[in-house]
N, C-alpha and C positions, 0 to 999 in steps of 0.2 A: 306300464313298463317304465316311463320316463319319469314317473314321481317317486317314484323309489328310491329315484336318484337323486332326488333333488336335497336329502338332509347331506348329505356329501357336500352338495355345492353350497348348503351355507355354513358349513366350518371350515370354506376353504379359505376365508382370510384368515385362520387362525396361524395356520403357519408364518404366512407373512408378516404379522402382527408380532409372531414372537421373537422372529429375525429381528424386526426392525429394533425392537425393544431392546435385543440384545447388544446390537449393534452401539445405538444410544448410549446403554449403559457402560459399554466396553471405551466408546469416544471421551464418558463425562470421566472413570476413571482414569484413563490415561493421561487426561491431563490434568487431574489432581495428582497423579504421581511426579509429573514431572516438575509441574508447578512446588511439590517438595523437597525434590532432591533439586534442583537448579540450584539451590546457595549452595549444597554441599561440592555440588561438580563446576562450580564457577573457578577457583582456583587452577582445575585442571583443564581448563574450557579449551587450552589449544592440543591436550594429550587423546582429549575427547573427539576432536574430527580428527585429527591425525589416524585415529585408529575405526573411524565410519568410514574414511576414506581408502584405509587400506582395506577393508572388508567389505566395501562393494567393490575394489578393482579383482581382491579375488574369486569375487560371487562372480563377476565379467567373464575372467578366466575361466572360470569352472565350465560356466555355459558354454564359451568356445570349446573350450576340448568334449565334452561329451556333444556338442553339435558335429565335431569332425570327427569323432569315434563312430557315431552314426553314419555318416555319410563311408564311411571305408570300403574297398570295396569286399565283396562277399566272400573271395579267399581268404582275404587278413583276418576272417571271422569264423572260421571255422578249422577242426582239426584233417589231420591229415589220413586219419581212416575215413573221415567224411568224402574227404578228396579222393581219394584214391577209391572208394564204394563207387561215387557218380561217378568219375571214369570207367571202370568197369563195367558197371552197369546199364547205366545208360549213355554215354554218350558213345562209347565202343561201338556197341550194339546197335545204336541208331544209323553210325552212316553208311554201313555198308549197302543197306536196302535204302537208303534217302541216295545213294551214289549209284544204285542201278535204278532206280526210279530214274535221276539225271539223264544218263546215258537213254533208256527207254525213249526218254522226250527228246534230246536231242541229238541223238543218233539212230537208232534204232526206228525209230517214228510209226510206233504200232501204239496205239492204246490199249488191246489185249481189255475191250471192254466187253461187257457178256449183257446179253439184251434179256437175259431168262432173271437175272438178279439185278440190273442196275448198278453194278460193280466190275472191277478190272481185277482182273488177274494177276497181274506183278504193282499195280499201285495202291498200296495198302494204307488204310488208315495211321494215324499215329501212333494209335493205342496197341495196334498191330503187328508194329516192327521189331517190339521187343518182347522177352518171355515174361508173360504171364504174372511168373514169382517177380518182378522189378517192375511193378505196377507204382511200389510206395516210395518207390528210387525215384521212381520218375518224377511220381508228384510232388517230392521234397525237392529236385535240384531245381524243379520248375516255378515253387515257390521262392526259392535265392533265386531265382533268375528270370524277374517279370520279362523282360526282353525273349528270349526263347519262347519261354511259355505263351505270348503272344504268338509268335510265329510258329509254333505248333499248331494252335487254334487256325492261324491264316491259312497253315497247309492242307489241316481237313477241309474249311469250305472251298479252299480250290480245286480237292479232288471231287466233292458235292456237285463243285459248278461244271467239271469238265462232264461229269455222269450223267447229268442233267442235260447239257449242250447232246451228247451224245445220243441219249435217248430220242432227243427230239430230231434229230436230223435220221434216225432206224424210223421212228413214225411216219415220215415224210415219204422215205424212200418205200419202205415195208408197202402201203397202199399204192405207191406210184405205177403207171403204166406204162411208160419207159424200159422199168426194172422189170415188170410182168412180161414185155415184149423180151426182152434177152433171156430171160426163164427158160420161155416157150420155144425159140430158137434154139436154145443149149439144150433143154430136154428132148429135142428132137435129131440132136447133132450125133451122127455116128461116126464122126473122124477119130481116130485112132489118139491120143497122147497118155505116153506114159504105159502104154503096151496096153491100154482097155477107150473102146470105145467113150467118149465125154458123156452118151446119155445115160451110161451102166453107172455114173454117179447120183442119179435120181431115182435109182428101181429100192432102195430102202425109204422109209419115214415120209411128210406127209407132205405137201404143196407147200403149207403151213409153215411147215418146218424148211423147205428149202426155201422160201422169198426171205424169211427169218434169218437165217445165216447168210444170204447172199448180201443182205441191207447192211446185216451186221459186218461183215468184212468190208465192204463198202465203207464203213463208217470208220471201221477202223485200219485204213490204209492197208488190208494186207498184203504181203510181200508176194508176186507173183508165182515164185515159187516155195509154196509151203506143201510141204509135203505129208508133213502129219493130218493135212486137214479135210476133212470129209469128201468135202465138192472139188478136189483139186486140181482134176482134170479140166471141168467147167469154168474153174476161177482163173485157170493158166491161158483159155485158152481164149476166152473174154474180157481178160482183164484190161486193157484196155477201157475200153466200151465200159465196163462197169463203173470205173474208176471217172470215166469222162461223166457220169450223172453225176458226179457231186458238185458241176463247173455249172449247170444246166439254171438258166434263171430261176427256176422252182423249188431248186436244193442251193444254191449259192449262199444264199444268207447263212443258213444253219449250220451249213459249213466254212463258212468263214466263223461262225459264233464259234464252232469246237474247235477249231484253231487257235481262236484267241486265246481259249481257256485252257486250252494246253501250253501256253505260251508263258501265260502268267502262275500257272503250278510249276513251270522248268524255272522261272524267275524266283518264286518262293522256295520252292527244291535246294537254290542253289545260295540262297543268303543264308537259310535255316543251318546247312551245312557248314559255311563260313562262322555261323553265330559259337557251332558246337565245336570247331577247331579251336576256335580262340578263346572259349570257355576249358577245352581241356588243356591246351599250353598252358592256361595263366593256371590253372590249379594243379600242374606240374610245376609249374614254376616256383608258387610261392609255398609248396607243401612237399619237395621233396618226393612228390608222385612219380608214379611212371604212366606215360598217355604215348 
């Protein structure tokens, strides 16, 4: 296989052989040219740099302004349907789920993550936030705008990372015996809340299925009283006590890790937002747009 290759490798000096030669030849006549016209342009010899030197300061020139035509920024370089498109399309569209994503994290403080998918219910990917049809919106404003499109990228891994923290601390809990203990106390609790006995929330679905939900609300701060949710009676009525596992030295770490990581997705949540205001003012601004 490798000699097959090898007539290749010996005509490769040929190229170079005929550069050089060209080269050569191009050096000996240039200066037999000049070496003949030199009498003739001797008389003009001061009209002659006069006019090399105004021809490199405007070759200087030239290269500044297309180096600062370059450098402009990305409004000044596009039209005003362009502007007025990524407005509407994507950056519109983007904050109002990037501004209840916010809120979720730092008010609400539910992660609304689901342990059957590895995903959250109100914190959606990137790709997610908007329709579908403004897929090539996106990827074109995100091309003029390395900055974003980084912090788009930053915001899916931190939603990855919190999903991740998250799982691992439903593993933790999900097997613990702690959590098994308050099960078996709540499945057996007939006190009254909510006008039905606490154990009449365990006579549907499986063991399985109730440690699964119980870990998972756990994990995900829920609010003692939620009402839509299956075990509601059980989680009202021990919520306490459930919520104190996640403090317990065997769950501590994990739960500080999903903390962290919800902290630092509220922090990228809220620069990414900032990045797309002041991406839509200035292409209102310099386009005549409306944002």
């Amino acid at each position: 296989m490798f000699r097959k290759a090898q007539p290749h490798r010996r005509r490769s000096w040929i190229i170079p052989a005929v550069i050089a030669a060209i080269l050569l030849i191009g050096g000996v006549t240039s200066n037999l040219i000049a070496n003949y016209i030199q009498p003739i342009l001797d008389p003009y010899r001061r009209w002659v740099w006069l006019a090399f030197v105004i021809a490199a300061i405007v070759t200087v020139l030239v290269a500044i302004r297309d180096h600062r035509k370059s450098d402009e920024p990305v409004e000044q370089r596009i039209g005003q349907t362009t502007a007025q498109g990524w407005i509407n399309n994507v950056i519109k569209p983007l904050l109002p789920p990037l501004r209840a994503v916010e809120n979720l994290l730092a008010h609400t403080k539910v992660w609304t993550w689901w342990h059957h998918t590895v995903t959250f219910e109100r914190i959606r990917a990137a790709k997610d936030l908007i329709y579908p049809s403004a897929a090539d919106s996106l990827e074109h404003f995100a091309q003029y705008h390395p900055d974003i499109q980084a912090k788009i990228s930053l915001y899916d891994q931190r939603v990855g990372e919190l999903a991740t923290a998250c799982q691992r601390l439903h593993n933790a809990l999900r097997r613990s015996e702690p959590l098994r203990r308050l099960y078996e106390r709540a499945k057996m609790d007939d006190s009254v809340v909510l006008g039905q006995p606490v154990s009449g929330d365990f006579s549907t679905f499986t063991e399985t299925d109730h440690l699964d939900s119980l870990a998972e609300s756990i994990v995900n701060r829920r609010h003692k009283e939620s009402f839509e949710y299956t075990f509601r009676r059980a989680w009202s009525q021990y919520y306490d006590e459930l919520l104190a596992l996640r403090d317990l030295p065997d769950f501590r770490p994990a739960s500080e890790h999903v903390d962290r990581a919800g902290e630092e997705l509220l922090q990228t949540v809220r620069e990414l937002i900032d990045l797309l205001v002041r991406a839509g003012r200035n292409l209102a601004d310099n386009h005549e747009a409306s944002f």
